[in-house]
PATIKE-804143 format. One line per 8 residues: for each residue x, y, z of C-alpha. Coordinates in steps of 0.05 Angstrom, whole numbers. Each point is the difference from the previous one (the first is absolute). Example, Ala and Ser with C-alpha at 12.3 -4.5 7.8 and 13.67 -1.06 7.14 Angstrom:
! residues 2
246,-90,156 | 27,69,-13
! end
This chain:
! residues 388
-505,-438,14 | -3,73,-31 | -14,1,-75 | 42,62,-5 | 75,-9,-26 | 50,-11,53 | 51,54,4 | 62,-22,41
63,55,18 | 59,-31,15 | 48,44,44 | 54,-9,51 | -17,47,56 | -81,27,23 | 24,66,18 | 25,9,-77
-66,-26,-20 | -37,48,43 | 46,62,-27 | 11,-16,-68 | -64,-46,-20 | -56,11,43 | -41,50,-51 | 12,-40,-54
-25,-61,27 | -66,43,25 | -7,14,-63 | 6,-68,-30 | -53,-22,50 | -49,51,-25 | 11,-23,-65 | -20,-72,14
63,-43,21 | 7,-44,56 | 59,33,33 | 48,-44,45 | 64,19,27 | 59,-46,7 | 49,36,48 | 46,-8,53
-46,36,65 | 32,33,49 | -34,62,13 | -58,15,-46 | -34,-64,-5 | -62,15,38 | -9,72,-41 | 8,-45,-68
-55,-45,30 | -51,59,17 | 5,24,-77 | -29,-66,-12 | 63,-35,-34 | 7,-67,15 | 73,-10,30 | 46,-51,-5
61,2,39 | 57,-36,-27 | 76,-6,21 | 33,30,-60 | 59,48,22 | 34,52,-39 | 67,-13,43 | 3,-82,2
62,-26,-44 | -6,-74,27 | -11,-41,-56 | -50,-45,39 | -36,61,35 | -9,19,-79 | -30,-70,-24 | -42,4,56
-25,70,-23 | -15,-20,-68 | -35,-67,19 | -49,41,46 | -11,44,-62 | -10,-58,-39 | -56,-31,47 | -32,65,16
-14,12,-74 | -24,-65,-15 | -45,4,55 | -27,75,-13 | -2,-14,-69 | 1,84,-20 | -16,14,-66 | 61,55,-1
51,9,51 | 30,63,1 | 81,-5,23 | 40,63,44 | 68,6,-13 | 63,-44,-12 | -16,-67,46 | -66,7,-9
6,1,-77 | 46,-66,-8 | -28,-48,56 | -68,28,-19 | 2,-9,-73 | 29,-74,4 | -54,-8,43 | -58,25,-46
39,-41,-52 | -7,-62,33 | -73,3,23 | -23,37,-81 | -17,60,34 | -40,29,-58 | 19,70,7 | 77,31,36
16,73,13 | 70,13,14 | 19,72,38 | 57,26,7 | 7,51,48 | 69,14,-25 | 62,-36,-19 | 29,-10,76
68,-3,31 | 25,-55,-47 | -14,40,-65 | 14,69,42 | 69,-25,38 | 66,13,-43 | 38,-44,40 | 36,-61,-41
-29,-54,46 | -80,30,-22 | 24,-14,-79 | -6,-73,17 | -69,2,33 | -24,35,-53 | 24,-42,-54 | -41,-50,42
-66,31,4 | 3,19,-76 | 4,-74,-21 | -63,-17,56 | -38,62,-25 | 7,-20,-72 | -35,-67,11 | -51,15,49
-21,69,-29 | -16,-30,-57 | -56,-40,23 | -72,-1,-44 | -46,53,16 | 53,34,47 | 12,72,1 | 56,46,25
-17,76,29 | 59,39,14 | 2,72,30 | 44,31,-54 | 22,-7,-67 | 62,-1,24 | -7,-59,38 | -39,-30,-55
64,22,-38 | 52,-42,32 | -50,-63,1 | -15,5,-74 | 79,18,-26 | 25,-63,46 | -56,-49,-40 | -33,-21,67
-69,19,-27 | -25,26,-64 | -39,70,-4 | -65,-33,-21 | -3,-29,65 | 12,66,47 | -39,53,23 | 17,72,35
-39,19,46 | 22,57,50 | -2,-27,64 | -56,-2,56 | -28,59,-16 | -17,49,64 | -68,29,33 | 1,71,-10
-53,11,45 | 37,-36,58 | 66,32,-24 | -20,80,-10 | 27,67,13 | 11,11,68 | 29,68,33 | 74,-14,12
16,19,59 | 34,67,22 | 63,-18,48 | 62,-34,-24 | 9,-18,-72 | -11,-84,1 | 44,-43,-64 | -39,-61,5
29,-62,-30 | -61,-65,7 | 23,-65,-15 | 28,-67,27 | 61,9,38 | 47,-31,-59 | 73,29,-32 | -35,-11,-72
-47,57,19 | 54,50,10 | -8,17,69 | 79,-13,1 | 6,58,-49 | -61,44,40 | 41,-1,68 | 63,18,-40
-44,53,-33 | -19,27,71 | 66,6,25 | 22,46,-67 | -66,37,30 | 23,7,71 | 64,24,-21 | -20,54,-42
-51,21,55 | -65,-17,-44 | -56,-1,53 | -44,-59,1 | -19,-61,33 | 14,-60,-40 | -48,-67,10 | 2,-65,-17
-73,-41,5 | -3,-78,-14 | 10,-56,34 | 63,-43,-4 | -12,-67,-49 | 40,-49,29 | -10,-47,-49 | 32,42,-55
70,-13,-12 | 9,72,-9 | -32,21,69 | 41,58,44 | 7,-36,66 | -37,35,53 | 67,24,40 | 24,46,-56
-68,28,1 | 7,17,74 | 75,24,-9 | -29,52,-58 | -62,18,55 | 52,9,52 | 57,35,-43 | -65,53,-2
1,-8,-70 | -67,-31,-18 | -69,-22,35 | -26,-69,-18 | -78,0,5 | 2,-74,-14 | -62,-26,-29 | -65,41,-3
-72,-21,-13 | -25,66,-15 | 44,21,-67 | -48,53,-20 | 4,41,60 | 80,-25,11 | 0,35,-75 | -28,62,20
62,16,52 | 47,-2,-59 | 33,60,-39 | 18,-40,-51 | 18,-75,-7 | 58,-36,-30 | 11,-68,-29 | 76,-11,-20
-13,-74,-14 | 38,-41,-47 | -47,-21,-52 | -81,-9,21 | -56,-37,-33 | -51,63,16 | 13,27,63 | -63,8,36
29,49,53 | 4,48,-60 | -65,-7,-27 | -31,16,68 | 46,54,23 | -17,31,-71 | -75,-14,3 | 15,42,71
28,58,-36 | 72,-7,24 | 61,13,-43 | 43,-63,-17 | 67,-9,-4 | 30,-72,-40 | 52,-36,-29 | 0,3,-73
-18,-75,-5 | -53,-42,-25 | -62,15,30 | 16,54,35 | 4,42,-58 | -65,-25,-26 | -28,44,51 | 41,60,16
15,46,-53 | 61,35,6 | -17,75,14 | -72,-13,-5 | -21,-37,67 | 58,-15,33 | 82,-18,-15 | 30,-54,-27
78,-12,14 | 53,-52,-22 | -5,-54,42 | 46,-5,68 | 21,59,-6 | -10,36,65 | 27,69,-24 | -52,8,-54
-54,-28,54 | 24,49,50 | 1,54,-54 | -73,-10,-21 | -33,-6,66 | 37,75,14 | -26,31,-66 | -74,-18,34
8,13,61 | 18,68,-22 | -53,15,-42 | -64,-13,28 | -37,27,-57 | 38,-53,-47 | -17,-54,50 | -75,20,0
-6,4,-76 | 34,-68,-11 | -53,-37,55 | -63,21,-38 | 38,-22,-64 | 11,-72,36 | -77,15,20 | -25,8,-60
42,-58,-34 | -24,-55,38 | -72,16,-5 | 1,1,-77 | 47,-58,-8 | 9,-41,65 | -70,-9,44 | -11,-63,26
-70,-12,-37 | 39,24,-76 | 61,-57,21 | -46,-52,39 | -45,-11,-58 | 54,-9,-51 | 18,-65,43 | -64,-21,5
-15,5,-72 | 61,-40,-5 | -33,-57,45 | -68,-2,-47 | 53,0,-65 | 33,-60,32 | -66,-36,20 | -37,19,-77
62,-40,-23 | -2,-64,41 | -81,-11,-17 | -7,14,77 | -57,31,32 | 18,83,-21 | -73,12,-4 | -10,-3,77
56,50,7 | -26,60,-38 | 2,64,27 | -52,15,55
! end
């Protein structure tokens, strides 16, 4: 039995773990927590296991709607933390946050983080049937978010925003802190190179993202003769109500009007192809694709939403344009590909930008000093997780 405090992530899926959390949860380690993961393995298990994390599988699924596959979920999350016992747990997204946090409730947990990685598709979706869901997961948030010693990290203010104005928590309660953070020595300045202009947009193969409005962007680009080659990377998320089924991503590759990459390991050096990379999306917690194609010097081009716009700044490092609107997309991603010299000065302003403000070590620490704050307030043991 470690004397250290027990540090347990709750997330739905090990490959988001090992994108989005892995560094922090080095870092937590180094610092002096017992780290366990409590994740759904498919592919990354045995990687989690060689950092040293214990993992625990577990059966909770984003997609599941069955009312009995979803008692089921939260009973296992109810036995697994009164068996681990973690000092905090630290909950990923939506699911995660509700099951998780009725969980820690009923086993006094002594210390909950609640992340948001954004709002999702039912605060994101305008359509009238999402207004009901919605109404739903307000009244379960209020209750459960509220929870002693429980804290809730958004990405944004604006995010915080709409969380705070609809009284499901109270500001004392939140924190905002920007994301994963990115390694800028993994993610650096690469020479681009010197055939065919690349437009890159990285991210799950989902409508929310705007790769609707990017292949309607192309096709403005095509017509007006604009040479390029136009990419989509990312693999499709089936379990997304939003996911693109695979056959219209063959019909665009076959129309000749985009490649799909699919999923890449290697994102630094998938980075480095790029020209510039765009990111229509909807509304984002803090996309990560941005921070790293910026930490890579590459220009950006965004919807004007929240979290996007917490990165690029219009003029400076990239675009932003209204959301689905394929004309002003279309119209941007011209204007760069035109002007090299524009292109180059707004990637070393993206460069520069996420060293000063958005390095995984500056945004990994601020969480971690948010687990020690947590664990000073429950009496726990925060003197065997000082800084090492």
């Amino acid at each position: 039995m470690t004397d250290r405090p027990r540090l347990l992530y709750l997330i739905t899926e090990d490959w988001y773990f090992w994108s989005h959390r892995l560094d922090l949860a080095r870092l937590a380690a180094r610092a002096g927590f017992d780290v366990s993961i409590a994740t759904r393995v498919t592919d990354h298990g045995e990687r989690i296991r060689q950092e040293g994390f214990r993992l625990l599988p577990i059966t909770l699924s984003r997609r599941s709607r069955n009312p009995f596959s979803e008692l089921a979920a939260v009973r296992e999350l109810v036995l697994l933390y009164r068996r681990e016992r973690p000092m905090i747990v630290h909950h990923v997204a939506l699911k995660p946050i509700l099951y998780g946090s009725f969980a820690a409730w009923c086993c006094g947990v002594p210390g909950v983080v609640n992340a948001f990685a954004g709002l999702g598709y039912a605060f994101t979706d305008r359509h009238r049937r999402r207004k009901f869901l919605r109404a739903c997961l307000g009244r379960a948030l209020r209750v459960l978010l509220k929870l002693r010693r429980s804290v809730v990290v958004f990405q944004n203010s604006d995010d915080r925003d709409v969380f705070v104005e609809e009284g499901i928590v109270a500001p004392p309660q939140t924190r905002i802190i920007a994301g994963s953070g990115v390694d800028t020595k993994v993610f650096d300045v690469r020479p681009t190179p010197s055939d065919a202009p690349i437009v890159m947009l990285a991210s799950r193969m989902l409508w929310d993202k705007g790769v609707g409005e990017f292949a309607e962007a192309v096709r403005r680009l095509r017509r007006d003769g604009v040479p390029a080659r136009c990419v989509l990377v990312g693999m499709c998320d089936e379990h997304n109500p939003a996911a693109i089924p695979q056959e219209q991503l063959r019909r665009w590759v076959d129309e000749g009007l985009l490649e799909w990459w699919g999923h890449r390991d290697d994102m630094p050096a998938t980075l480095a192809r790029a020209t510039m990379v765009v990111l229509p999306s909807y509304r984002e917690g803090l996309p990560k694709v941005l921070l790293e194609a910026a930490a890579c010097g590459k220009p950006l081009i965004a919807a004007d939403v929240p979290g996007c716009r917490d990165l690029v700044t219009h003029e400076v490092n990239g675009f932003l344009v209204p959301p689905r609107d394929s004309a002003a997309l279309a119209a941007a991603i011209t204007t760069l590909l035109r002007d090299p010299s524009l292109a180059a000065k707004m990637g070393l302003a993206g460069r520069e930008m996420v060293v000063r403000r958005f390095s995984v070590e500056r945004i990994a620490s601020q969480t971690v000093d948010l687990y020690r704050e947590l664990l000073e307030g429950s009496g726990g043991r925060a003197q065997t997780a000082r800084s090492t």
